[in-house]
C-alpha positions in Angstrom: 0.0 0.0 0.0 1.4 3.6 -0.6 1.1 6.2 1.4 3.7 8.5 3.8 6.7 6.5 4.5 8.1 9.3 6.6 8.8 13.7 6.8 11.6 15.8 8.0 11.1 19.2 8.2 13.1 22.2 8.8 12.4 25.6 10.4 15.0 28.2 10.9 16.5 29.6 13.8 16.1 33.5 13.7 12.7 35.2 14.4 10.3 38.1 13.5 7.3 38.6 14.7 7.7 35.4 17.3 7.6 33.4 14.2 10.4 31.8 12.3 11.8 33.2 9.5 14.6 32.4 6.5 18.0 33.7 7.8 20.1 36.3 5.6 22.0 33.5 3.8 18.5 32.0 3.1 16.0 31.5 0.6 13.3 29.4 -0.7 15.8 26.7 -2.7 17.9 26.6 1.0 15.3 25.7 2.8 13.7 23.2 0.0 17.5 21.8 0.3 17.8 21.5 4.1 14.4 19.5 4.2 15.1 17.5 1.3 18.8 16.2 2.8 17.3 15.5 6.0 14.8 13.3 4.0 17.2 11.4 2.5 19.4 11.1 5.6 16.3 9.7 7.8 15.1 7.3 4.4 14.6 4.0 5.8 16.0 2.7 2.7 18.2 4.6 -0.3 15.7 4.2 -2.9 15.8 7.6 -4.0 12.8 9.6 -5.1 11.3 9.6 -9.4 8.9 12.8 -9.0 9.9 15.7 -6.4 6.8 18.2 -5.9 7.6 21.4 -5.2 5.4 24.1 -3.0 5.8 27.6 -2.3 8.0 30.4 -3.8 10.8 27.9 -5.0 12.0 29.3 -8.6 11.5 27.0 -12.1 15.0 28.8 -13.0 16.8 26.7 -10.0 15.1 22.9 -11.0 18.9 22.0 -12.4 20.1 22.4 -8.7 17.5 19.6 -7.4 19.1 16.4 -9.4 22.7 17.5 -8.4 21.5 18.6 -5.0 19.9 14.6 -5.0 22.5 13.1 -6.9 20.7 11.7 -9.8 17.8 12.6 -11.7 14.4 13.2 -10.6 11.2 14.6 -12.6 10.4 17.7 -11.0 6.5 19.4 -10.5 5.7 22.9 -9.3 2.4 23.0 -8.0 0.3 26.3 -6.3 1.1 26.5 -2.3 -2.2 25.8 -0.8 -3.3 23.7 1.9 -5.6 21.8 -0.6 -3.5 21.6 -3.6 -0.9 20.0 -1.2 -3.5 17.1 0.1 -4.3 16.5 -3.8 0.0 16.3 -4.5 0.3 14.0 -1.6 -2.8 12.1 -2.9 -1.8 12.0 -6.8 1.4 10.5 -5.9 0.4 7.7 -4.0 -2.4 7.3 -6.8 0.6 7.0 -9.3 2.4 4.4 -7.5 5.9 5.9 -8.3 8.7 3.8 -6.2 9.2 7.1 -4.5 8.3 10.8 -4.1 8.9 14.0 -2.0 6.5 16.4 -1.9 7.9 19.2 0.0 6.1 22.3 1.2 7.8 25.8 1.6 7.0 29.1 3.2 8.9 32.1 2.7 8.9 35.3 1.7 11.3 38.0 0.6 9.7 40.6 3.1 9.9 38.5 5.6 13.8 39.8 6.5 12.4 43.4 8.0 11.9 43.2 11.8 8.4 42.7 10.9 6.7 39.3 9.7 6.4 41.1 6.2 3.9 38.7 4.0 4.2 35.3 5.9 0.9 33.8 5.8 -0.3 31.1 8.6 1.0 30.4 12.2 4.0 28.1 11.4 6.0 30.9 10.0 9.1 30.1 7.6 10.7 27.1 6.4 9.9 23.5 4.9 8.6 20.2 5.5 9.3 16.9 3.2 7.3 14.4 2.7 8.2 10.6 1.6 6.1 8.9 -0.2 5.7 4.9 -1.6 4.9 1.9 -1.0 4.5 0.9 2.8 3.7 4.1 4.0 0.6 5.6 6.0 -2.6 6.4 5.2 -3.9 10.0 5.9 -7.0 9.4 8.1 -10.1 11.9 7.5 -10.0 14.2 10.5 -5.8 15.1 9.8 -6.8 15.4 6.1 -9.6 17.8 7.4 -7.3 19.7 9.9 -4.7 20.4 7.5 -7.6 21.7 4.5 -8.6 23.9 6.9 -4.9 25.8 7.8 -4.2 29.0 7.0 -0.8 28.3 4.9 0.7 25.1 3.3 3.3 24.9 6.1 0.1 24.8 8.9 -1.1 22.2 6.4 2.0 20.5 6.4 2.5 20.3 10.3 -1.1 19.1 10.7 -0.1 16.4 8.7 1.8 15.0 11.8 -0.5 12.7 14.1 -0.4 9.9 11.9 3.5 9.6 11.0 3.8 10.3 14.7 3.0 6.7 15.6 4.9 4.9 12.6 8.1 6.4 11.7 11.1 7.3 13.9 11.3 9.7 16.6 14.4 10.8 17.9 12.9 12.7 21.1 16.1 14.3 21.8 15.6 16.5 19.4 11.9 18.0 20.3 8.9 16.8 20.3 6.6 18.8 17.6 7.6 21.3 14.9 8.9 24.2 17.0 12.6 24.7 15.8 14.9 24.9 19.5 17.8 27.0 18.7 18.2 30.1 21.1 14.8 31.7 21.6 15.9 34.9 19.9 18.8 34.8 17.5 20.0 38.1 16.6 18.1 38.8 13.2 20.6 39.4 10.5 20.1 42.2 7.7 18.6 40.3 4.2 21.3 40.0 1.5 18.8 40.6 -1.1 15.8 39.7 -2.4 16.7 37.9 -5.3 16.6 40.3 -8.5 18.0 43.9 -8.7 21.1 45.5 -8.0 22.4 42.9 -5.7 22.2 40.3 -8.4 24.3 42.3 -11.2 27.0 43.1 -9.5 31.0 42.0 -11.1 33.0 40.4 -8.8 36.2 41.6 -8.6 37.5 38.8 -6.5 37.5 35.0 -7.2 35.5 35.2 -10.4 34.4 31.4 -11.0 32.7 30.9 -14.4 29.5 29.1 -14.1 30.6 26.1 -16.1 33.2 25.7 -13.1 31.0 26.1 -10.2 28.4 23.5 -11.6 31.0 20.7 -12.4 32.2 21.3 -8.9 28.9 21.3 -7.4 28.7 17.3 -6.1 31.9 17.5 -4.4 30.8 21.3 -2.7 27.3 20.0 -2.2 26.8 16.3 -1.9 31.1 16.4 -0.4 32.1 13.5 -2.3 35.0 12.4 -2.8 36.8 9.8 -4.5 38.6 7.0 -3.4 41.6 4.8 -5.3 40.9 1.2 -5.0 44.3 1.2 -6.1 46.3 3.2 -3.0 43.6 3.9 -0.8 44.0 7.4 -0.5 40.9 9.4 -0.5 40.8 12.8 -2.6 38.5 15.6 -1.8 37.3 17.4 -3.2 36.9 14.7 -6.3 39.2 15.7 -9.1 39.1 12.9 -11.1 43.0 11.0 -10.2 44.0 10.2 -7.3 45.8 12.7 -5.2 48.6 10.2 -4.1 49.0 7.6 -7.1 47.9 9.9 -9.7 46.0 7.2 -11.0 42.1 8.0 -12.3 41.3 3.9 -13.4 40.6 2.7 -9.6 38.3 5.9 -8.7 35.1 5.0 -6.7 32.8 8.0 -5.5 32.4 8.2 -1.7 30.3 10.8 -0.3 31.3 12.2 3.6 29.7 13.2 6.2 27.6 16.5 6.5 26.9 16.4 10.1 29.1 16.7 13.1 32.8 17.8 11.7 35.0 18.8 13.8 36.9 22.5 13.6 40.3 22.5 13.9 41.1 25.8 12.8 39.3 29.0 13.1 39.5 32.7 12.2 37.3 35.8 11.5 37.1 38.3 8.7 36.4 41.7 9.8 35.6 44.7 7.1 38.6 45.3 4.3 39.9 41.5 5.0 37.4 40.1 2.8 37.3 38.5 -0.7 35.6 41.5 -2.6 32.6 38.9 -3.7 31.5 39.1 -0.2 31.3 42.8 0.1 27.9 43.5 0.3 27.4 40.8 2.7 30.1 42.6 5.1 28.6 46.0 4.8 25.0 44.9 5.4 26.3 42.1 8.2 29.9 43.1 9.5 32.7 40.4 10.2 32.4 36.9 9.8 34.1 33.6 11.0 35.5 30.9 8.6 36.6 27.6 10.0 38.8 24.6 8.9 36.4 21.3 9.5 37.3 17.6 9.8 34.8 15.9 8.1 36.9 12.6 8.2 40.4 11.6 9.1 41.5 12.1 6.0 39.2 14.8 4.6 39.2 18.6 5.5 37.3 21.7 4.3 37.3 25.1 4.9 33.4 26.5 5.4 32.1 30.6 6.2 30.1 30.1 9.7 26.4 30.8 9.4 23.9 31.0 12.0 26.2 32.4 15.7 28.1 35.1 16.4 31.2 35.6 14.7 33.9 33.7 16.8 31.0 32.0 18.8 32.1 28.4 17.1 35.3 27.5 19.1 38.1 25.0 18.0 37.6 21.4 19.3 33.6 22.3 18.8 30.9 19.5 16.4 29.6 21.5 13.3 27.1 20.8 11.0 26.3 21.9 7.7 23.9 23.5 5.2 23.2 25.0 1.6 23.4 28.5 1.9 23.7 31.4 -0.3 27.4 32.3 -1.0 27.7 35.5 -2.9 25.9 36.5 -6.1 27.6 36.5 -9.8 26.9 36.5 -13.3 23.4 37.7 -12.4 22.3 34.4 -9.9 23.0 33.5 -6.2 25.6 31.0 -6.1 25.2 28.4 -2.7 27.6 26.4 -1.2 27.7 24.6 2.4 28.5 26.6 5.4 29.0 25.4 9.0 25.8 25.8 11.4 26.9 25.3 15.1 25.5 22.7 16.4 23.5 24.2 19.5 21.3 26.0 17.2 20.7 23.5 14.2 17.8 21.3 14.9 17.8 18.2 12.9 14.5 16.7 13.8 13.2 14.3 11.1 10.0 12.0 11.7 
């Protein structure tokens, strides 16, 4: 029988308004992302997904980032973010009987980085919730189908859909007990980097310039962190360059992907104004300084990641890291993301 197999969900730290809202490095594709990884990380089996649905303010013009965010290629369906359009998705694809889906609902809005709440609709305020569907899931009994019809937003929806995945998929209690996000009650609230569009988005880089062919073929080992490992030696090369760092050998390659969760920093700075690379310039006159660390994601793997999410030089040396899809800085007229590190005491992983 299909039905939901399981959800993660994610809900960011900072607040307006009491609710929870998309940080400065944030936007609709980050938090589809964040949801989307802690899916795949909770699946009770790597089956992958055929169809992803797509809810909320997510742009067409970023569906190439989905398959390389996943790792291999999924059909991808934008639908209109309401609570009942998002019952019909969740029905439709278990209707279908694909081996696997994620429908995954998203709230945000650009205004929504003013002190005030801006044009959030709903109760539940920002972020996103994913939901995995196939064979050997639940059913959606009438009165939670009915609950979630009747919310105001299709992230109220999305949490009403809880009760019945409560009772069948697993709960890791130590990380709450309901979708309330619990990072530090009131995060300092970050100016917005920009909406998107505009002046922000055409600026020249004078600094690293990175042509976009060169950022995407680079994209699986900055986003996904694999690396590559030489059957031959068995020396591990990150990121993934396509021979093997020791042996220099590129027949005995197999792709290994590391660890996103829990590296350890082993080397830490912070950038205050004037020490920056010049693609980060607006960020620096609209935030101030910012800390980068050196992180241990394995023995034998190391990578240097901006610090989102804390105060700069709040993320100590010896201190567990995790880490997310974030903006990075904007060029040739797009937002380019990479992972940063997210301190551990205010990322909440919780997954259902």
């Amino acid at each position: 029988m299909s039905g939901l197999r399981s959800v993660a969900w994610y809900r960011p730290g900072h607040r307006a308004g009491g609710l929870p809202v998309s940080g400065p490095d944030e936007d609709a594709f980050t938090l589809a992302a964040e949801a989307i990884e802690r899916s795949a990380e909770q699946a009770r089996a790597p089956d992958g997904v055929a169809r992803l649905v797509l809810f909320g303010a997510v742009p067409s013009e970023l569906d190439w980032a989905f398959p390389v965010l996943l790792g291999y290629p999924v059909e991808i369906r934008h639908e209109r973010a309401n609570p009942r359009t998002l019952l019909e998705a969740i029905d439709r694809e278990n209707d279908d009987g694909a081996p696997a889906s994620l429908v995954v609902a998203v709230e945000y809005s650009p205004d929504s980085a003013t002190s005030e709440v801006g044009s959030i609709t709903g109760t539940s305020g920002e972020g996103a919730v994913a939901f995995r569907l196939g064979p050997g899931g639940s059913p959606i009994e009438g009165s939670v189908r009915d609950r979630a019809a009747s919310s105001g937003s299709v992230l109220d929806a999305a949490f009403a859909l809880w009760p019945p995945l409560a009772e069948t998929a697993p709960v890791d209690r130590s990380t709450g007990d309901g979708p309330v996000a619990r990072g530090p009650a009131e995060p300092p609230r970050a100016p917005e980097l920009g909406a998107g569009t505009g002046p922000v988005l055409s600026a020249v880089s004078e600094g690293a310039y990175v042509p976009r062919p060169r950022y995407l073929e680079n994209l699986p080992s900055r986003w996904r962190l694999r690396a590559e490992r030489c059957d031959a030696c068995g020396s591990l090369t990150f990121p993934a360059r396509g021979r093997c760092r020791s042996c220099q050998r590129s027949d005995r390659l197999r792709f290994e992907e590391l660890p996103r969760r829990g590296a350890r920093v082993i080397a830490s700075t912070v950038i205050g104004p004037g020490g920056q690379p010049t693609e980060f310039d607006f960020q620096v006159a609209r935030s101030g300084a910012y800390q980068v660390v050196l992180a241990e994601l394995s023995p034998e793997a190391r990578i240097t990641l901006p610090v989102t999410d804390g105060t700069p030089g709040g993320v100590r040396i010896g201190d567990r890291v995790d880490t997310s899809i974030r903006r990075l800085f904007p060029m040739e007229g797009e937002w380019r993301y990479g992972r940063k590190a997210v301190p551990l005491r205010t990322h909440d992983p919780t997954s259902f």
